[in-house]
C-alpha positions, 0 to 999 in steps of 0.5 A: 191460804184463804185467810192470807189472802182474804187478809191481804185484800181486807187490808188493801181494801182499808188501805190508801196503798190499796186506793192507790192500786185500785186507782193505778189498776183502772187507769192501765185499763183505761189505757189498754182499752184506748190503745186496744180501740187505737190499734183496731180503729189502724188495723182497718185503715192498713186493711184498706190500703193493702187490699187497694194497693192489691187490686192495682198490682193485680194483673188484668185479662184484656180479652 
């Protein structure tokens, strides 16, 4: 199992189809760590807005 996949990766390495793949893999990466950035950099802004909405549904004691 060892020397197959030793040889697979031998020949991917040596290979334009294993450019390709480096190339295609490094841009799914690139894309998930912007989407990743994208989503946090939202999530905050949603924080934000739920707590400020809560804070103006929030009943207030007028003692």
């Amino acid at each position: 199992m060892k020397r197959l996949a030793k040889k697979v990766l031998h020949s991917l390495w040596r290979g334009e189809e294993g450019q390709d793949l480096v190339e295609y893999t490094l841009l799914m990466v690139l894309v998930a760590l912007g989407a990743i950035a994208t989503i946090h950099h939202l999530a905050e802004h949603i924080e934000r807005a739920f707590g400020r909405t809560a804070e103006h549904l929030a009943p207030r004691n007028f003692d």
